[in-house]
N, C-alpha and C positions, 0 to 999 in steps of 0.2 A: 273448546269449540273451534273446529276449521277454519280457517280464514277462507271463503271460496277462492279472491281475489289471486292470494299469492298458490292456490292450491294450482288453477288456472295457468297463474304465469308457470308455474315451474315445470305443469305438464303441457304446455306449448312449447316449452322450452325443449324438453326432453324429447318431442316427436319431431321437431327439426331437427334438431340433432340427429333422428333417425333418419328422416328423409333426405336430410344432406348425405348421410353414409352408403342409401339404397341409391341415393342419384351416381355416388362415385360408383357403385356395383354396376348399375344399369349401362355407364359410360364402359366399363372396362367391358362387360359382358360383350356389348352392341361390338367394341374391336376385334374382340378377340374370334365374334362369329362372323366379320368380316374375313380378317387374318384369316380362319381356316377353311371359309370357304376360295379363299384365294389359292390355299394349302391344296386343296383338294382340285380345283384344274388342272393346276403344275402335274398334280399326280394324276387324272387322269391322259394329261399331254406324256407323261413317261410313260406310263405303262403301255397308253393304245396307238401311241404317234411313236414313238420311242424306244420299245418295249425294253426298258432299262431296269424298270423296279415290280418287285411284285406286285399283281393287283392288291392283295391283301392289304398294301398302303391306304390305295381308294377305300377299302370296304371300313378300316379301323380309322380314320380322317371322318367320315360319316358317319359312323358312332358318332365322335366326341364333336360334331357338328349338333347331331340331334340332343345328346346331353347338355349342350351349352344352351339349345332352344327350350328346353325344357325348366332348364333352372332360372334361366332369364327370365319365362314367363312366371314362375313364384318369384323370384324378386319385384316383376313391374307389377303383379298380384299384391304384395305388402307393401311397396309403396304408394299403389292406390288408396290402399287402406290405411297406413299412417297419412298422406293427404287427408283422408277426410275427417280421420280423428284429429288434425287441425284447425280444417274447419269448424270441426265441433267448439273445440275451447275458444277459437276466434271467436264465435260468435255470443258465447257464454261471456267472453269479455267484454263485449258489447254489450249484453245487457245491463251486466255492472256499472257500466262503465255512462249508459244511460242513451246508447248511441243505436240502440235496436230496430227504433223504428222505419217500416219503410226495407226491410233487411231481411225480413221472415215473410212466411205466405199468411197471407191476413184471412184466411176463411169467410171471403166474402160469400160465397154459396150458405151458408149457414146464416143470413143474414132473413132472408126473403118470409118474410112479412112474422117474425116473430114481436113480442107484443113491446119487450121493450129490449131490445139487445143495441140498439141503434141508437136509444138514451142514454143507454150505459157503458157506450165503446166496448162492448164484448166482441165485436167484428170489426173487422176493415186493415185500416194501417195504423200504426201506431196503435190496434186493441188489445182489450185483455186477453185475446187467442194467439194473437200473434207473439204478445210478448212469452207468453207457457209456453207454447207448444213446442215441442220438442223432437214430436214424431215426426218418421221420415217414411212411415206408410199412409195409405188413405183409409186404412183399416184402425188406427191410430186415430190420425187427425178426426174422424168422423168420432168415438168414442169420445176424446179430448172433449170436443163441442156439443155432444150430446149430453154431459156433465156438467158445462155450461149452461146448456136451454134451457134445463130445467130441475129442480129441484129433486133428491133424493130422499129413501126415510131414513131414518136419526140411525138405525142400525147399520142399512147400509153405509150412510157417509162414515161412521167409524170405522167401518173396516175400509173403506181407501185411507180413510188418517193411518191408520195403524200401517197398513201396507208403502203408504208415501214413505210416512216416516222412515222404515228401513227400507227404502229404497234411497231416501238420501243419503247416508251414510255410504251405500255401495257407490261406491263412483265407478271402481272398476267395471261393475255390470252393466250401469249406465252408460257407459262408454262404448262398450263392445255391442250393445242393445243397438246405438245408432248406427254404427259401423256397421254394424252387418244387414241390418234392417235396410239402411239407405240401398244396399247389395241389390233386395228381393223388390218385386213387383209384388210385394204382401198388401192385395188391395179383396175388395169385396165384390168390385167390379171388372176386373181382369182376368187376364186369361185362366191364369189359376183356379179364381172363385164360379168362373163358366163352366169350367170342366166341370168341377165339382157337384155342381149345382144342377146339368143336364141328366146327371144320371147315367147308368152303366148303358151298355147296348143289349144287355140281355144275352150273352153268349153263356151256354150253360156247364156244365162237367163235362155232359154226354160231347158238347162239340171236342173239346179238350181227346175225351177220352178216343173217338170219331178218328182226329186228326195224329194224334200219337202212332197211332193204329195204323193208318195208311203209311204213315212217314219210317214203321219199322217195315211193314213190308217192302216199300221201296229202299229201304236202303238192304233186305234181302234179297230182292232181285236181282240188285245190281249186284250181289257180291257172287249170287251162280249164274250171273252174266258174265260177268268179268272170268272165274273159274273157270265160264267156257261147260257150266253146265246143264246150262238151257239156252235157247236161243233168244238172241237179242230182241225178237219180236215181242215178247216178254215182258220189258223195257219200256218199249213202246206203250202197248196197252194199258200198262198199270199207270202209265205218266196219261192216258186219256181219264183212265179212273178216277186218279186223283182230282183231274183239274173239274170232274163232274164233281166230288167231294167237296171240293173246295167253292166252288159255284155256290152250294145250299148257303153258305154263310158269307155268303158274298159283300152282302148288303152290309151287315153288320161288323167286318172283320173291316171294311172300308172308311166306317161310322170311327171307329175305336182309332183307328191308324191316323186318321184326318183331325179327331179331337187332340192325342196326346202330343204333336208337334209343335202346340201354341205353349202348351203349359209345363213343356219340358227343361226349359233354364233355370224357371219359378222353381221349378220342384227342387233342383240342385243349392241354389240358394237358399231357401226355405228350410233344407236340411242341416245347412252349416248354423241357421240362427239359432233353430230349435236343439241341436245340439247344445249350443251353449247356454240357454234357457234353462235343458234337464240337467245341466249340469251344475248351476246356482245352488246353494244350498240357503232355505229359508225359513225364515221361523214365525209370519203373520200368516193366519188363518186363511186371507185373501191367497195370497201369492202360492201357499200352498191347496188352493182348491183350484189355484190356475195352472199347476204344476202337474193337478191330478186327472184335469182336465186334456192334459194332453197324452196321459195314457190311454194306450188300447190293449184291453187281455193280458193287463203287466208288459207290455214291451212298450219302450218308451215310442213316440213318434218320428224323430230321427232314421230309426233302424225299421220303420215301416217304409218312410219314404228312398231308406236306402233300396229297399227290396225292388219298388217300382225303377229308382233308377236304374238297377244293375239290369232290371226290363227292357228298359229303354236301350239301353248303352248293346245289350245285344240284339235289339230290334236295328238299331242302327247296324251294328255291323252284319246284317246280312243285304244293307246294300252297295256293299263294296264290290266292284266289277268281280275280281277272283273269285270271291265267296257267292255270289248272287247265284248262279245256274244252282251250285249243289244247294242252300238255303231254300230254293222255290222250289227244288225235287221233293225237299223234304218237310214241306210245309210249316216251314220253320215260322215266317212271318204270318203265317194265320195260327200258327200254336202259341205265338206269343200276344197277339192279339186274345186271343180268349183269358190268357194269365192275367195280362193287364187290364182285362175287364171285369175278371174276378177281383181285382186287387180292389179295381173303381167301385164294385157291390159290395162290399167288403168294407172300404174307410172312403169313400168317397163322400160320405156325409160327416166324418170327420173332419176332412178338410176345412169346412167351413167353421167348426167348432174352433178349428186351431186359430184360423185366420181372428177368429173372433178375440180369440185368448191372448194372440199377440196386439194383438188393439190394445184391449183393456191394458198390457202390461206395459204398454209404451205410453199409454194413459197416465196410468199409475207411475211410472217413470219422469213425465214431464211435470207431474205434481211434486215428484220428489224433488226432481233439479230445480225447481219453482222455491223450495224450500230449502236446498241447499244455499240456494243464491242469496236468499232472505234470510239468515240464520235468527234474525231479532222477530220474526213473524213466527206469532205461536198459533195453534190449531184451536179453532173455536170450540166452545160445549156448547152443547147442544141438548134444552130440556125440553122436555113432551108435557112436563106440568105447568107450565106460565106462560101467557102470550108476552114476551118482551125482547126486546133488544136493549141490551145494554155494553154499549162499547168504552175502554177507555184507552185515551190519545188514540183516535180513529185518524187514518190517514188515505189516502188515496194510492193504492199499488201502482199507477200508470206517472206517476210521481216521480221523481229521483226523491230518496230518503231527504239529504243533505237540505231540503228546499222546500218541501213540504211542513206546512203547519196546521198540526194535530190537537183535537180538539176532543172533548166528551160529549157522547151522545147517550140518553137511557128515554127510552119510550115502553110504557109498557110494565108490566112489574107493580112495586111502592109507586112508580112517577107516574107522569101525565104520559097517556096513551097519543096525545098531538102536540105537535110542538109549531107554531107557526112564526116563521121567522121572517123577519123584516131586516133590512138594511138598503146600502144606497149599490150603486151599479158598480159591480165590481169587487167584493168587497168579500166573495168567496161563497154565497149561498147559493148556486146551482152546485158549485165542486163538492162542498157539503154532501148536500144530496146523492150526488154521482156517489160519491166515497161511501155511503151508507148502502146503496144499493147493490155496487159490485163486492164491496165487502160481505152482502148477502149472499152472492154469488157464487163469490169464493167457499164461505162459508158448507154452502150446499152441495157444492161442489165436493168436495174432503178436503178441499185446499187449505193451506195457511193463510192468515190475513193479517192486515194491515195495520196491525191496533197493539197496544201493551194485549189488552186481555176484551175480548168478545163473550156473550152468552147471549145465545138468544135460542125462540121455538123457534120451528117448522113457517117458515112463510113463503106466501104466493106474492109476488111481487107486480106495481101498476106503478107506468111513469109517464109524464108529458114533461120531460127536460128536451125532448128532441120534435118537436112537433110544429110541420112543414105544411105550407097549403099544396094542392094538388091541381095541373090545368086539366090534365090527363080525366081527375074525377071531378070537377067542378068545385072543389072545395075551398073556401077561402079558408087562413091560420084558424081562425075562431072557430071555425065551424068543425075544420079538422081537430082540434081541440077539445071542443063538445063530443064528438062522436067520441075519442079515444077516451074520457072521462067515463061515457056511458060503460064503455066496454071493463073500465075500473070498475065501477059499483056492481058491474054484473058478477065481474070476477070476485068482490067481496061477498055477495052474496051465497056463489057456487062454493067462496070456502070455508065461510059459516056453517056449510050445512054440506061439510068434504063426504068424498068416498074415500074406499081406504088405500092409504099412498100417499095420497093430497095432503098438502098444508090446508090448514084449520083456520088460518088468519092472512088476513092480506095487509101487506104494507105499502102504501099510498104515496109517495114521492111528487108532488103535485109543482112546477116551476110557474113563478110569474101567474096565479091560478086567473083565467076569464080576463088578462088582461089586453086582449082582443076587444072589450066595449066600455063602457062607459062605467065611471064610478060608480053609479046608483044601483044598476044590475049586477054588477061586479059584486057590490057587497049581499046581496039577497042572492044573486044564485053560488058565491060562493061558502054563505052561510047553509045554505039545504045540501050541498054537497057534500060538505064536510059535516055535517050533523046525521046524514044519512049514515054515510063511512062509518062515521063513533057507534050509532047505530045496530052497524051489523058486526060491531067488536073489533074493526080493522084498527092498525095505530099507523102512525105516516105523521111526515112533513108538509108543512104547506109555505112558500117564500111567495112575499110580496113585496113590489113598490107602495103599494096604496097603505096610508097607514090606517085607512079608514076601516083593513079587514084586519087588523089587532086587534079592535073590540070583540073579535071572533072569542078568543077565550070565557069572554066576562059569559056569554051566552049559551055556553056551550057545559054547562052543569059541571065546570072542574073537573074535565078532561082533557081541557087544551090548556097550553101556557106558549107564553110569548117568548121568544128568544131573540136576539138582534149581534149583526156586525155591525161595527165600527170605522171612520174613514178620518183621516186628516188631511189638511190642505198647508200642505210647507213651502213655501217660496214659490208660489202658483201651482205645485203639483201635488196631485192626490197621492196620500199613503196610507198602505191597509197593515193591520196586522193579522188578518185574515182568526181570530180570535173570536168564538159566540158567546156570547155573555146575555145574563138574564134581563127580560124588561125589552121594551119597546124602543127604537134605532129615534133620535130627539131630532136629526136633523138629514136633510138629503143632501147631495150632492150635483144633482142634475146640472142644473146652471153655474156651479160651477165649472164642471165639467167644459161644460159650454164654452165659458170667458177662457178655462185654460187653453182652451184650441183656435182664439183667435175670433168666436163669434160675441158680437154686440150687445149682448141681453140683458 
């Protein structure tokens, strides 16, 4: 098994060393086209001031001027690139290293009003997105999070296991995936994905064949013009001809020219990735339907996008001052105009396919580096025949390892489908929780998790660990509380009785449950809550202060059992071993708490 750590240092190590080497190239480069453009004054002072040396000095000095700009520009091109494949392992060390947060883009946009992503740190700074995400398109990042929101079927998430899986082992691929990626504006909403997505202008064969057709007879006119044998009025008329010719497609030849300017660097870049994409060789089902995806007609997608560039690259050069008159005699830029709208009617809906496929692979990439980083994190099963979760040494990923204490969870199966735990403040039953739910996540996700070994079914997941009053909607905690509960049992119900996709069972994450009122209510309405739940077959956690809802179990027809943390008080301060153990928590902590901070009580 790899060490990620030392894999990390040695290729940060190895791309300094390159960029130290590209920096000495770029310094001697930068003198030397200094030097020669110095070279070349001198020379043109002798030859036009002086006439001492042959021009021929000027013209071969200006060669080896533009060869020096040319290579210069691929060296500061590969030291770009070994920069950012620094950044890359930089920041990979960081994660290790436990230092991530706060450092990554946090997918706050992916947050807005989902049901519990807010209870689970799935978003923001320091979340579970930030810490995975790996991608450096928006095409990426949105797939990434869409794999987060929400749950997959058991088939699907094996094929991301199976596809992560060997994608962790590639580093090499993964490496060059964000190099080049970070390159492209590979997004769903950019220029690229507009072009794509507006559609051709409709220019047909016939304009093609139209315009072909006038630009050879112009260019026969002018050749028994110039012979001297017809007269130049000739010339003239056919240039009125054309320019009516050219008129009918006016609209649309202006449409095509106006769209392809935005989405013309995209396309260059876009082509260097997906070249090194078709060029992966891979052996999960996944990766190879993503691979097949990017074929057209047997020609991979690289050499499609070359064909548009090599369009572009002569749409450009017809407007260079020289070139320009004889390019517009010859309707060059409205014949290539019609090519590249064929090209757009043609793969233009591909585009989006591809865009999509590079998502999904950077996806599938950030699960795999997720799992390289993790190498002790193994890939949950996942069974269609039993409502359970059964985790053992369950941990929290947003954790550092070294510091984390991991516990057994089984709900669901042989055990008790509710588990209601009690202890005193602080003492590790909200992280509990948390650790159970994003491990669900992970889970559903195709990710690796957090635990020696996981199994569980298909679950829709309900949480109030994170649950805020509102001035905005008039809601006090309690009341925001009660609503977000309702919105659990509904969600139990819709997955008792799934459509197909959908998890079958919901699991209840319930923190502190009703303890917005009074004891007496607390216990009665978090008795019908949770009897409802059990009810409609859901399994979940329930943590309280009151130990008045522990006799929840006795009532609850041996589906629920009690679980409790532990606290000690050593030379005035509290110590946890953060450890859940069976039976009911014998004492609180509250007022201690209290005396340790200085109050009376």
């Amino acid at each position: 098994m790899t060490d990620p750590r030392a894999e990390y240092d040695r290729r940060l190590d190895a791309w300094r060393t390159r960029i130290a080497a590209l920096d000495r190239s770029h310094l001697r480069l930068s003198n030397l086209r200094l030097l020669s453009a110095g070279i070349a004054a001198l020379a043109c002072w002798l030859v036009f001031v002086r006439d001492v040396i042959s021009p021929l000095w000027v013209i071969a000095i200006a060669g080896f001027f533009v060869v020096l700009m040319v290579v210069h520009a691929r060296v500061l091109e590969r030291l770009e690139r070994a920069r950012r494949a620094e950044r890359w392992y930089e920041r990979g060390l960081d994660r290790l290293n436990g230092n991530w947060a706060g450092k990554g883009r946090p997918g706050l946009r992916f947050l807005d009003d989902h049901p519990y992503a807010q209870d689970l740190d799935l978003f923001g700074r320091g979340s579970v997105f930030e810490l995975m995400n790996t991608a450096s398109t928006e095409a990426g990042e949105e797939t990434l999070a869409g794999w987060l929101r929400g749950p997959a079927s058991i088939a699907e998430i094996g094929a991301r296991q199976t596809a992560a899986a060997e994608l962790r082992e590639k580093i090499d691929f993964r490496e060059d995936l964000a190099v080049l990626a970070a390159e492209s504006e590979v997004s769903r909403t950019g220029g690229l994905a507009s072009w794509a997505i507006a559609g051709p202008a409709g220019l047909a064969r016939a304009a093609q064949v139209v315009l072909a057709g006038s630009a050879v007879v112009m260019a026969a006119v002018a050749s028994l013009v110039l012979s001297e044998r017809i007269p130049a009025r000739w010339l003239i008329i056919w240039l009125f001809v054309e320019s009516a010719i050219a008129l009918v497609w006016r609209r649309q030849v202006h449409l095509v020219l106006a769209r392809i300017a935005t989405p013309d660097r995209d396309l260059a870049l876009l082509s260097g990735l997906l070249s090194r994409i078709e060029a992966e060789r891979v052996s999960s089902p996944r990766l190879a339907q993503l691979q097949a995806l990017f074929m057209t007609g047997g020609v991979p997608p690289s050499k499609r996008i070359a064909q548009l560039r090599r369009l572009v690259s002569w749409l450009d050069s017809t407007r260079n001052q020289m070139f320009a008159p004889i390019a517009l005699a010859l309707l060059l830029p409205q014949q290539l105009a019609v090519a590249i709208d064929r090209w757009h009617a043609a793969y233009g809906a591909r585009v989006a396919l591809w865009l999509k496929a590079i998502g999904e692979l950077e996806a599938l990439s950030a699960i795999g580096t997720y799992g390289f980083e993790h190498p002790n994190d193994p890939f949950p099963t996942l069974t269609p025949d039993d409502v359970r979760f059964d985790a053992r040494a369950l941990g929290h990923p947003l954790m550092v390892d070294e510091r984390a204490v991991r516990n057994d969870v089984v709900l669901g199966g042989a055990s008790a489908r509710i588990i209601v735990i009690s202890g005193s403040n602080m003492s590790g039953k909200s992280t509990l929780l948390r650790s159970v739910g994003v491990n669900v996540v992970l889970a559903q996700a195709g990710a690796p998790v957090r635990a020696a070994a996981l199994t569980l079914s298909p679950l829709a997941i309900g949480a109030t660990l994170r649950v805020e009053d509102s001035l905005q909607a008039g809601h006090s905690r309690f009341y925001a509380e009660i609503l977000r509960i309702r919105d659990i049992v509904q969600a139990a119900r819709d997955a008792a009785a799934p459509r197909e996709g959908t998890p079958r069972t919901m699991l209840f994450l319930l923190d502190e449950i009703l303890h917005g009122t009074n004891s007496y209510d607390r216990r009665i309405g978090a008795e019908a809550i949770v009897r409802a739940l059990a009810q409609l077959g859901a399994i979940g956690m329930v943590t309280t202060h009151d130990l008045a809802l522990t006799e929840l179990p006795a009532r609850l027809d041996g589906v629920a059992v009690n679980m409790h943390f532990e606290d000690k008080l050593e030379d005035g301060r509290m110590t946890f071993d953060y450890r859940m153990r069976p039976g009911v928590v014998e004492h609180s902590n509250a007022l201690a708490l209290m005396r340790a901070v200085g109050l009376e009580v």
